[in-house]
Each structure stands twice: as structure tokens, then as C-alpha cells.
C-alpha positions, -999 to +999 in steps of 0.1 A: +117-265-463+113-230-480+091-204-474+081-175-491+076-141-470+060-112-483+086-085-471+084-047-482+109-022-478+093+011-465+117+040-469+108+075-461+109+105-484+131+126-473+157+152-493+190+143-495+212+163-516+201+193-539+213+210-570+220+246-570+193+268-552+178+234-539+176+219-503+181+185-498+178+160-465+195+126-467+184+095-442+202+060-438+178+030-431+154+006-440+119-009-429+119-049-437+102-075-417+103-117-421+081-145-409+106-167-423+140-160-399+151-136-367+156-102-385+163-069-381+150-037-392+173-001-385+144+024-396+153+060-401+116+062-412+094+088-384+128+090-368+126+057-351+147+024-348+136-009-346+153-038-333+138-074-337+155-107-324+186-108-342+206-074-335+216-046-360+231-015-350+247+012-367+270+044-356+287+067-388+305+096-399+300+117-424+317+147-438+309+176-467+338+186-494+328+218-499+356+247-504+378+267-479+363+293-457+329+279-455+326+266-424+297+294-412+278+284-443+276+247-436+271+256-398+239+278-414+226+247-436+219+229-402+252+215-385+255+239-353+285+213-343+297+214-378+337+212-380+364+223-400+387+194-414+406+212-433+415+218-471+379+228-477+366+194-460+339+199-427+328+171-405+288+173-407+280+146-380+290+108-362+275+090-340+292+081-314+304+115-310+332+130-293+314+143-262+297+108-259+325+091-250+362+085-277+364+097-315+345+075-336+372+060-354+391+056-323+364+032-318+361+016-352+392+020-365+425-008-356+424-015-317+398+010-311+375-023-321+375-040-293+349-014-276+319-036-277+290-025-297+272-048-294+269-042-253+239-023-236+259-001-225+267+010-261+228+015-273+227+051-259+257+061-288+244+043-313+218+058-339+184+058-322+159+074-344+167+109-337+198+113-354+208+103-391+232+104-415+222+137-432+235+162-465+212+190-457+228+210-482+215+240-501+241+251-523+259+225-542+280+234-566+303+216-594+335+201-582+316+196-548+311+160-526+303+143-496+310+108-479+291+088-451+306+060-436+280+036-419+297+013-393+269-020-391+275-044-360+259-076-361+252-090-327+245-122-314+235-144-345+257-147-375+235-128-405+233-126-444+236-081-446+222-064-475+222-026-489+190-017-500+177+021-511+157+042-539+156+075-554+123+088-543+126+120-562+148+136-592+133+171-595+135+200-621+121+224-601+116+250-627+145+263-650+171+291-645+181+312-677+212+297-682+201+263-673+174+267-702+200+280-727+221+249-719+194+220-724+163+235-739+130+239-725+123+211-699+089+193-709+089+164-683+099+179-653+127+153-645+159+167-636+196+161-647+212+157-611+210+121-603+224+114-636+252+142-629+263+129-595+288+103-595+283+078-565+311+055-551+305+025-524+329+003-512+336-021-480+357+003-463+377-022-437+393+002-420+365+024-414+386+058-427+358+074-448+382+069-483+380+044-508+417+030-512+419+009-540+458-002-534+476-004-500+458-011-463+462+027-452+451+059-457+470+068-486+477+054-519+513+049-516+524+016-496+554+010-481+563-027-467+589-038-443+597-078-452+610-086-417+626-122-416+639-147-396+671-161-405+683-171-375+700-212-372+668-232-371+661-218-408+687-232-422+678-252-449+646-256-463+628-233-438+654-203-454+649-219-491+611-216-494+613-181-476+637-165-504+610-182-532+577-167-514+593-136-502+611-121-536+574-137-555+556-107-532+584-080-541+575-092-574+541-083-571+547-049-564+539-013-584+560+019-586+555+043-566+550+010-537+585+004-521+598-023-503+625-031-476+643-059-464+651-065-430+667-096-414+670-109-378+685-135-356+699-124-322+701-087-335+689-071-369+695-056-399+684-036-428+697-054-456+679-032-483+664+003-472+628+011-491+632+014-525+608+008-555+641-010-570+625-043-561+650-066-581+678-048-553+654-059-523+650-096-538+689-096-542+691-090-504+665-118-497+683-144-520+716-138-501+700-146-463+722-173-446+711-187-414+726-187-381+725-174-348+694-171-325+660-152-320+648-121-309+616-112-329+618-077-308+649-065-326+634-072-364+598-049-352+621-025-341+644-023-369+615-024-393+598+002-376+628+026-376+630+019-413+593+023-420+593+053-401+630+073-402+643+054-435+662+073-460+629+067-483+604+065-456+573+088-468+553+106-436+517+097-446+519+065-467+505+030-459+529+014-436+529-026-434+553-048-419+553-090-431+570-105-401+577-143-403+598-165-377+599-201-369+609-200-331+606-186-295+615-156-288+614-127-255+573-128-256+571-091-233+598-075-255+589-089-288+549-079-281+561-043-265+582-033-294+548-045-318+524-021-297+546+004-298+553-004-338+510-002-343+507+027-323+526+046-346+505+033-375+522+002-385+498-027-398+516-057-387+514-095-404+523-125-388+538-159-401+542-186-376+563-213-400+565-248-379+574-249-348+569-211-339+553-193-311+519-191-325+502-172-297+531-147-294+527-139-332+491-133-331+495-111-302+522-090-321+501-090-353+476-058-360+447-083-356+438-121-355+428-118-391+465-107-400+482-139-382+488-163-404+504-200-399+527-224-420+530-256-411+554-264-435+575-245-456+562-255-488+530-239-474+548-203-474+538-196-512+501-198-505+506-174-474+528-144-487+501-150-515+475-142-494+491-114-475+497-103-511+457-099-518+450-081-490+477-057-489+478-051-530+441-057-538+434-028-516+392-027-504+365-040-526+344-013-545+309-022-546+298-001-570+310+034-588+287+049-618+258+078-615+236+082-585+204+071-611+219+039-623+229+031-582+193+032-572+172+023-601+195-002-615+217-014-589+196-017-556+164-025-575+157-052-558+186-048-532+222-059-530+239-090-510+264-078-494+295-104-488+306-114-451+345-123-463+362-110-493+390-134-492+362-164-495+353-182-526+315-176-530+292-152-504+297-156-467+278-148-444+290-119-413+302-134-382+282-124-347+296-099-330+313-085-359+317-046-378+318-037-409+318-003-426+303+006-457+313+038-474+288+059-495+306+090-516+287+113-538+307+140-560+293+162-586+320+168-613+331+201-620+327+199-654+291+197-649+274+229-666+244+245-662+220+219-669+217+214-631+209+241-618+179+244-592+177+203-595+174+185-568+172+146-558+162+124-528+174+092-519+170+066-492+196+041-482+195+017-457+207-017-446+188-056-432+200-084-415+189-120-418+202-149-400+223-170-419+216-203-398+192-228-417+191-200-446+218-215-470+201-196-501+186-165-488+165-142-514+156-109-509+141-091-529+132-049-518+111-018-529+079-035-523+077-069-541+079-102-525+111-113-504+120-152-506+139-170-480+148-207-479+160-229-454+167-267-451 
């Protein structure tokens, strides 16, 4: 059966970021309804939010790149609990915020996930009308940016998630001398910022307000600890199939990336210290010999010591560690030495090959998503090729071009948003589940004068529909008719 539903998005005016001499107002939302399926609506329109049958809710942070020295100047353009970041970079707002309750990405970010958003208990740090994403920013000069990260949580039913948003407004607002003098006399009143602003969105899955297109961290460089078992019971073809898939990932890897080798059986060792010599690190992996029992504890630890004190360690850089064994080992040591690993920023993987502890290795991984299981060892390939996506492919841009082609070409009639990157085809987003979606403006600094006293307005906003009995949803947004089908 399919229906069609006649489904309007109704998004507020309001400013959101201005050229020079210009004040702009930014909101995150969106007002859409459907006969059709449960849905959703989180409406910064009149400062309200709306909640329907199927539950959307949203928290963020967002932060202002603005120069050194100016933190009484954004404090002035309307953030009285505006904060200084550092390097020239002020924290404008977030929701939940730290007098609420934790940080917001202690919340979001790594184990701070498991705080449930989705309780009752959570609605009263959540965004509830009153308080939205906002650049409220008079004085915006070349070379200058901002970023909001929107952390959605879909509760209860599983749900389709799209972006939606327009440009409600690209302003001249008359024409400074040198702004004339650069691009003539303006005839049509339509300014030049939206076309000047560069805009960048991407699924950030870690929730760390940057974009990083390599690595699973917060920095470009990415440093991996391949911590394997070679104790007695992967002798063989267990030991075999590891040296194939393990030196195929090293192969995989990119200056200025470095890799380590680590080995353990009743102790450990580092058999090749980080290095971005990666035929040196597969040379240490080819020459594994097995014997001897297991202690998965000693192998976290001595990869962490390496990841973190190595001769080529780098303080900042995007730690991982690839941990695969194929028996039983001290469960409280093994899991200790793993928090303790993760607390100190380490993203953990997991490979339970045969007859491993499976439930030890997903409790020592960084998350159930980054256990991973071999039955056999002919299956290891396909999983160090799969640790390989995540950790090299880095987080999925959803778009980058100008702010004018984002919302009148892009989200003119909305975008699907997709509920697993690692799935063939769009998926829908699990219940209970959190995603964050970044949003990053910059204006380049080699923009001229041609800007000057513009100003633009935007709307942004997000809807949920169920995915149950809605195997080819069709939405379609800024006021034209939304089709959904079910079977």
C-alpha cells in the first residue's frame, strides 16, 4: 500500500550569519508532519519543540573561529556564557551544558554514550524551544568560521533521518565604497555572501566538532598498534592467515600514519616500534612463531606504552590499537589494562578468531561496533579489511561547496541521511541510537570587498520517519508534496 501525504516544511526566518557591518541569527530545526507513519517534528520555529509518536531529540555544540583577544566582543554579540578555547576559537553555546549536569562531549563522545538520552530524565537538557544553535554574529570578517555540531537521538522506533533547510534571505543591504569599487553598482539587491561562504557537513561519529577525513581521532595523523596473539594455539594456519591479513593493512597505510608491531603470548613484546617504514613493521609480522600461552593483558599494556611513550609516539595524534587473539585469557586483568588503555585515548579493535573469548573481547574493545569475530581464519582478510575502512576511510563528508549551492541545490527537496556507512545501500538508524551531524561555515580570507555589509539567513533542521513498513520512503521538503510508501 502507498500513500501520498501532503507534508510541508515550515522554517522560520531568522538571521544566521552576516557579512561585515551585518547581524545575523542562526536556528536548527524543522516543522514536518505525516498521516502516513509515526514522526517527529524538532521545531526551532516560535521557539518551540514538538515531539510526535516516534521520538527525536537533539542537544549540540557550537563554537565561533574568530581571532585572539576577542572574547569580550563575542561576549557583546550575545553569548554572556561565551568561552575562550583558545587559539582565537570561543565556545558560543551546548546543550547540555556544563552546569546542567557533565560536558557535552563527555556525554556524546566514547563511553560518555551510554548516558541515556533518550530517558525522561534527560528532556530537561535537551533543546526545548528556548535555546538554539545560534551565530549571532555582527562582525564577520575574511578568514573567519564557525561549526555546530547537532547530536540527533532516535528513541524508541528505528527511523529513516533526513537534513532539510533553506536560505531564506541573501541580502545586499546597500553598498560600501570599497565594496562598489570592487563589483560595480549592485542592481538586484542580491548579495555575494552565500556564494562566498564555504560550508562543510559531515557525519561526525565521534561527536568532536572537526571533520577528519583520515584516522578515528582528533587529529589527522594516525598511529596503530597491531597487537597479536602468537601464543601455541596459533600455530599453524591460525599464525599463517594472520601474517597475510595483518601486513595487507600495514599495506594500506599513508606517510605521515605509522604503525607498530606488538606480539604476545604469556608476556609481550614490541617487535617493531611506530614507524611509517611499513615494509620494517610487515617484516616483524612475517617472522611471528607461535608458542607459549595467553595473557591478552600484557599485549594492551605493551601497546599502550608504545602508543603512548614510544620512541615515535606523537602526543595528539589518532591512537588505535587492532588486538586479535584466539583463546582465554585473565578476563579482570585483560579488561582493566583495556579501560585504563581507552581512558587514555586509545580506540581499541577486537578480533575474536575461533575459539576465543568473545565476550571478554567485546568488553575490552572501545565499543560493540569495534568487536569483530573470525570464525575461521580464512575469514581474517575480510575483517582487518573492514577495520581497514573505518580506521583509513576516516568520517563521511556529506557535502562541501558554497553555502548557496548547499541550500538551493543540495537540500532542495531535502537529503536522506544514511543509518550505516559500512552498509551497502541506505539504512535505516537503529532506536535508541546517536548520531552527530557537523555543520562548518568558513569565509575565505581571500574574499575581498565584494561582501561587505551582506548578509544571509538560513534554516537547518532535521525529521524522523519510522522505517518499519516504509521500505522506500520519499520525502520531499520546502513546501511541495512528501511521499511515503509502505507494503
Amino acid at each position: 500500500m502507498s500513500q501520498d501525504t501532503n507534508d510541508k516544511i515550515g522554517l522560520s526566518r531568522r538571521k544566521v550569519l552576516a557579512g561585515l557591518g551585518a547581524v545575523g541569527v542562526a536556528s536548527a530545526g524543522a516543522g514536518l508532519g505525516t498521516t502516513a507513519y509515526f514522526n517527529d517534528t524538532e521545531s526551532f520555529e516560535g521557539n518551540t519543540l514538538t515531539a510526535g509518536e516516534l521520538d527525536l531529540k537533539l542537544d549540540y555544540k557550537s563554537t565561533y573561529l574568530g581571532g585572539p583577544g576577542r572574547l569580550d566582543d563575542v561576549i557583546d554579540m550575545g553569548y554572556p556564557d561565551a568561552e575562550d578555547l583558545g587559539e582565537g576559537r570561543y565556545l558560543l553555546g551546548q546543550a547540555p551544558t556544563p552546569g546542567d549536569m557533565e560536558a557535552w562531549e563527555d556525554l556524546v563522545q566514547g563511553e560518555g554514550r551510554a548516558f541515556d538520552f533518550c530517558s525522561p530524565e534527560a528532556d530537561q537538557f535537551l533543546i526545548n524551544g528556548d535555546e538554539i544553535p545560534v551565530f549571532t554574529l555582527d562582525d564577520v570578517k575574511p578568514g573567519d568560521s564557525g561549526e555546530v555540531t547537532i547530536s540527533v537521538h532516535i528513541c524508541d522506533n528505528p527511523a529513516f533521518l533526513y537534513l532539510a533547510g533553506e536560505l531564506t534571505e541573501n541580502a545586499e543591504n546597500g553598498q560600501s565604497e570599497p565594496e562598489m569599487e570592487q563589483e560595480g553598482e549592485d542592481t538586484d539587491g542580491i548579495g555575494e555572501l552565500a556564494d562566498a561562504i564555504e560550508v562543510c557537513v559531515w557525519y561526525d561519529e565521534d561527536c568532536d566538532n572537526v571533520y577528519e577525513p583520515t584516522g578515528t581521532g582528533q587529529q589527522q595523523e594516525l598511529e596503530v598498534a597491531l597487537v597479536s596473539d602468537v601464543s601455541g594455539s596459533m600455530g599453524g594456519a591460525p599464525l599463517s592467515a594472520l601474517k597475510t591479513a595483518a601486513t595487507s593493512f600495514v599495506g594500506n597505510l599513508s606517510s605521515p600514519d605509522e604503525a607498530a608491531a606488538i606480539s604476545f603470548n604469556s608476556g609481550a613484546t614490541t617487535d617493531q616500534e611506530l614507524t611509517t617504514n611499513y615494509q620494517l613493521v610487515q617484516n616483524a609480522i612475517n617472522n611471528y612463531s607461535a608458542g607459549g600461552g595467553t595473557s591478552i593483558a600484557a599485549g594492551i599494556v605493551e601497546g599502550e606504552d608504545e602508543l603512548l611513550n614510544g620512541t615515535n609516539a606523537t602526543p595528539g595524534a589518532s591512537k588505535v590499537m587492532i588486538l586479535l587473539s584466539d583463546g582465554q585469557s585473565d578476563s579482570a586483568a585483560a579488561i582493566s589494562a583495556a579501560d585504563d588503555a581507552k581512558n587514555n585515548g586509545i580506540r581499541i579493535f577486537t578480533i575474536a578468531l575461533g575459539n576465543a573469548d568473545t565476550s571478554l573481547l567485546e568488553s575490552v574493545a572501545s565499543s560493540p561496533d569495534d568487536a569483530f569475530v573470525a570464525p575461521d581464519p580464512a575469514d581474517l582478510d575480510t575483517v582487518y579489511a573492514e577495520i581497514a575502512q573505518i580506521v583509513l576511510a576516516g568520517e563521511l563528508k556529506i557535502f562541501e561547496g558554497s553555502m548557496a549551492d548547499f541550500f538551493g541545490t543540495f537540500l532542495a527537496d531535502g537529503h536522506a541521511l544514511d543509518g550505516d556507512r559500512q552498509e551497502e545501500g541506505r539504512q535505516p538508524y537503529p532506536g535508541a541510537t546517536t548520531q552527530c551531524i557537523g555543520f562548518e561555515w568558513t569565509l575565505p580570507a581571500e574574499v575581498e570587498n565584494e561582501i561587505q555589509t551582506d548578509s544571509v539567513m538560513f534554516d537547518i533542521g532535521l525529521y524522523a520517519e519510522q522505517s518499519r513498513h516504509n521500505d522506500d520512503p520519499q520525502v520531499t521538503f520546502n513546501g511541495t508534496e512528501a511521499n511515503s510508501t509502505s507494503v
